[in-house]
N, C-alpha and C positions, 0 to 999 in steps of 0.2 A: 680473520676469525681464529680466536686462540682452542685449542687442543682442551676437550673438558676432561682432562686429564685427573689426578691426585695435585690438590693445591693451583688449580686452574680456576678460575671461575666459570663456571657453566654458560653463562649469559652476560653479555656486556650490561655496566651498571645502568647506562643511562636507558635502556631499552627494560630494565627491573624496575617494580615497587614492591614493596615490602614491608610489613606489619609485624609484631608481634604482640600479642594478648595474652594478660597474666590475672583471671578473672572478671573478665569483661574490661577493663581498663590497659589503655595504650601502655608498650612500658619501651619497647625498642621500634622502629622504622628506617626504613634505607638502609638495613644489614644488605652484605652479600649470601648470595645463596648458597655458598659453602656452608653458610652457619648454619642452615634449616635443618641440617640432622641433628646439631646438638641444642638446638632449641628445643626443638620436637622431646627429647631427653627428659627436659624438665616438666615437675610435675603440673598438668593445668595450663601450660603453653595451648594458644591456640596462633596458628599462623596462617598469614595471605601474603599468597606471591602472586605478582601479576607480571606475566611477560609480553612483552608486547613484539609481534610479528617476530619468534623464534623461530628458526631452522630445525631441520630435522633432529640432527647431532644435539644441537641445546637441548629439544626437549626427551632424545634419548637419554644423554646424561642424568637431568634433571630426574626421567622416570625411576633409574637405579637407581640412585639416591633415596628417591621415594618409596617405592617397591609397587612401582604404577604400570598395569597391564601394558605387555605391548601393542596389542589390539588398540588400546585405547590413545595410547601416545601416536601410534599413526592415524588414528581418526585428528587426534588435534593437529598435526601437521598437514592433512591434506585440506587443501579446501572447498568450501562448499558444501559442509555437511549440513542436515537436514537437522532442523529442532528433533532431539532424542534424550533419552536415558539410558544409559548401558548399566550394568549394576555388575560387578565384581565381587572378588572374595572381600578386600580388604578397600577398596574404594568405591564411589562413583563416578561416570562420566557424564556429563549434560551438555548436549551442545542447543545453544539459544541465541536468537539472533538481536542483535539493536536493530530498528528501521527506522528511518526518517526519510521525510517526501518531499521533493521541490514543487510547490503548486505549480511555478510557474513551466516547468519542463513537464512534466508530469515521471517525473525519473524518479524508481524506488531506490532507496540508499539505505542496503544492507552490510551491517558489521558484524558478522561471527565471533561470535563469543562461547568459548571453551572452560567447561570447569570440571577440576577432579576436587572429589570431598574425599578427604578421608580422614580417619584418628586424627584430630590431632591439627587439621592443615585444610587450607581452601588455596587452590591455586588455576587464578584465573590466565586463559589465554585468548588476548586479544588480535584481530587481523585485519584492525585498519583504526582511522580514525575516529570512528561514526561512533565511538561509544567513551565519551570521557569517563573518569573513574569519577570526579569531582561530585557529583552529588551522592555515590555510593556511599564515599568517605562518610559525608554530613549525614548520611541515614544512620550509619554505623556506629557512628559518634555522640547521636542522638539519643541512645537508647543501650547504654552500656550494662545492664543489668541482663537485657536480655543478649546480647552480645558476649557476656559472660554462660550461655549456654550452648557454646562450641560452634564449630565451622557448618555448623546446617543451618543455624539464625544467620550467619553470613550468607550462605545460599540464600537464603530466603532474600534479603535484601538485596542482593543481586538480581533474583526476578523481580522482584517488587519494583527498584529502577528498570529496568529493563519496560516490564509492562505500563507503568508507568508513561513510556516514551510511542506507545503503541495509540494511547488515547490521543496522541498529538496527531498523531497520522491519521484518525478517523479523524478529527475534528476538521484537519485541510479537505478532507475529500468532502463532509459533508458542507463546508461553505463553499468547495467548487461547484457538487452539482445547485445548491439553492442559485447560485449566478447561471448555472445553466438551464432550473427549469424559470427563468426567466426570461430567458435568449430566446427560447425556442419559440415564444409567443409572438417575435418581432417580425412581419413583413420580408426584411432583408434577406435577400440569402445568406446562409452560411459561409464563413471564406474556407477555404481550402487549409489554411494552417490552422483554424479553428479548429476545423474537425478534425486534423490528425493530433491536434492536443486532448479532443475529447476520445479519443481510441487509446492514445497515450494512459490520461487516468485511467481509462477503462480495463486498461490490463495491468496497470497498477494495482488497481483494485482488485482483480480475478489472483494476482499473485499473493497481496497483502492476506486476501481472505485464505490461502492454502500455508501460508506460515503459520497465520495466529490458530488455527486449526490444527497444525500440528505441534506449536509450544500447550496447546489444551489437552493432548494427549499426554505431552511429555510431563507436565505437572501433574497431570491426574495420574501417573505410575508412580511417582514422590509419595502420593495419599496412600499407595496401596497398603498395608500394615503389616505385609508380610515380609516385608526389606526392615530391617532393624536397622538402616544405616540413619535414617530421621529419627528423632528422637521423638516419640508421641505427643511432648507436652506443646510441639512446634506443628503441629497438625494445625489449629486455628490459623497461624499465619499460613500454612501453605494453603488453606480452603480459600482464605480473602483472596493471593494471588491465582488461585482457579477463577472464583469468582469472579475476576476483574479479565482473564483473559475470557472466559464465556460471556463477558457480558460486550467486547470487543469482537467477539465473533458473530454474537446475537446483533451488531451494529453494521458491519461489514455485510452479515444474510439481509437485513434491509436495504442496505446503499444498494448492493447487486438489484435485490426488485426494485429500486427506486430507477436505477440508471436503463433494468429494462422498461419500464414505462415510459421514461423519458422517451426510450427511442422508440417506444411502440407510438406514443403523442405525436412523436416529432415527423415519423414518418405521416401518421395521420392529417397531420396539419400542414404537410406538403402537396400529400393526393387533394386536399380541398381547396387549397391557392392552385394547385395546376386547374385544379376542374374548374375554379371560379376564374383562371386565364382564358380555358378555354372555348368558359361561356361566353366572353364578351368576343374571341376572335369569332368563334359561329357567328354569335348575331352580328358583326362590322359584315361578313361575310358576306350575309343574308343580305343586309343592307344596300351592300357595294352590289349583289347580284341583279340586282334591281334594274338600275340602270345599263348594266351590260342586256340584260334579258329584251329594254325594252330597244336599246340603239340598236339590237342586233335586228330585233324584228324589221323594226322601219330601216333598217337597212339592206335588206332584202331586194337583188336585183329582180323584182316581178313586179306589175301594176297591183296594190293595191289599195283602199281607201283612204284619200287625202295625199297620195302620191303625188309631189311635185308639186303641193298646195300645201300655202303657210300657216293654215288651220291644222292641217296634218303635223305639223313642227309643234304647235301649241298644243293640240294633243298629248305628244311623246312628252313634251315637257311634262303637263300637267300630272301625266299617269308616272311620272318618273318620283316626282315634287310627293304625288298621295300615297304610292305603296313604299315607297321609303319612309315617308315619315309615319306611318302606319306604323310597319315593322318598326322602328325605334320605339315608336308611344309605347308596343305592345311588350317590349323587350323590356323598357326600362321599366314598366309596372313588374313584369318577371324576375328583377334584379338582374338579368344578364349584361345590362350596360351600365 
């Protein structure tokens, strides 16, 4: 790691990307970030640098250069910060996560994503792979008119991809549980790796829903009108992306009730297959007691009636043959057998 010294590069190239924007149209990329002060110079520049997993020193450097809090430059380099807005004299910080979900592990796969807005500059910082730049680009590309009204339309479609990537996550969880409240209906027991996959989602989900809950705070302080760092006429696009993360959160508060009923069902549908177990063990019970009640009797070392006479045998049998099959007639009319 070289020295972000005067005439050093701040950040190795291959770990940069790099834009610059001269009224909504592309005019340079893949500069070094030496150059971002005297880009910044020029009239109507607008610039994105994206670093990808920088060290401490990079992004101090990079902050001078910028004239970027240092509160804020050590939030980008620690990790695991929480969806926020920090708002400064001369920039903003938003930290916002990518998530993506393996159905099949039930494992949440969070990328932290780091952004300062300021005059002039959007400088995003990544810290892992879970969030490719590649359809930011094509958003941004898409729509160069409004791309020509500064580094807040680029925030924007930063959240915009981002939330975007959130409805994917709801949509795995809610075809997981539709397969589960199907399972729960089946006879079979449960297996064991089953249900630690369904605890798995389950806290997937408990954690998915305290993210998107707090990126719906973080965008709604963007909305606030008292920060002059947004530009008003870019309020519409931040409502859509409130919008679209309240309406992920409004999806996530039902999965939560849906998965509690599931388990409210499932345990219910367990207590009635054990009692419907238990019914037919009683009556085999009943049944089998039958004949021990009656061999006990006439087995009795004392004299009495039909003692040591084969009338007496024909007896036990018969009374063995009538209250047993009695009990079964009466059982199986009760559905216990």
């Amino acid at each position: 790691m070289r020295d972000a010294g005067e005439g050093a590069p701040l950040v190795h190239d291959q770990d940069v990307l790099s834009r610059a924007y001269q009224q909504g149209r592309l005019v340079e990329e893949d500069f070094a970030l030496d150059r971002a002060p005297d880009l910044l110079a020029q009239q109507g520049t607008v610039l994105w640098l994206d670093l990808y997993r920088p060290s401490h020193e990079e992004l101090a450097a990079l902050g001078e250069r910028l004239g970027l809090h240092e509160l804020a430059v050590e939030d980008a380099a620690e990790p695991h910060q929480r969806p926020k807005v920090d708002h400064y004299d001369t920039h903003l910080f938003v930290a916002c996560p990518a998530v993506g979900l393996d159905g099949r592990t039930g494992d949440l796969e969070t990328t932290e994503v780091d952004v300062f807005l300021g005059r002039g500059y959007l400088v995003t910082v990544r810290k892992g792979d879970g969030f490719p730049v590649e359809d930011l680009l094509k958003a941004w590309d898409r729509s160069p008119e409004l791309t020509a009204r500064g580094p807040a339309y680029l925030l924007y479609g930063l959240l915009d991809t981002l939330v975007d990537g959130y409805y994917d996550v709801v949509q795995v969880f809610e075809d997981f549980y539709d397969e589960v409240s199907e399972a729960i209906f089946t006879e079979r027991p449960i297996e064991l790796s089953k249900q630690q996959h369904w605890f798995q989602m389950r806290r997937a989900l408990a954690r998915f829903h305290r993210l998107a809950a707090q990126v719906r705070e973080a965008v709604s302080s963007l909305l606030r009108r008292e920060h002059a760092t947004i530009d008003t006429t870019l309020y519409p696009y931040y409502q859509d992306v409130y919008d679209h993360v309240l309406r992920v959160t409004e999806s996530t508060d039902a999965l939560r009730d849906l998965v509690g009923t599931i388990v409210d069902t499932n345990v219910a549908l367990r207590d009635i297959l054990l009692n419907q177990v238990m019914k037919k063990l009683t009556g085999w019970a009943a049944i089998v007691a039958v004949p021990t009640l009656v061999t006990g009797f006439y087995g009795m070392n004392v004299p009495f009636p039909g003692h040591g006479q084969e009338w007496g045998v024909a007896v036990a049998i018969l009374l063995i043959v009538v209250l047993s099959g009695g009990l079964y007639v009466a059982f199986k009319k009760k559905d216990w057998l």
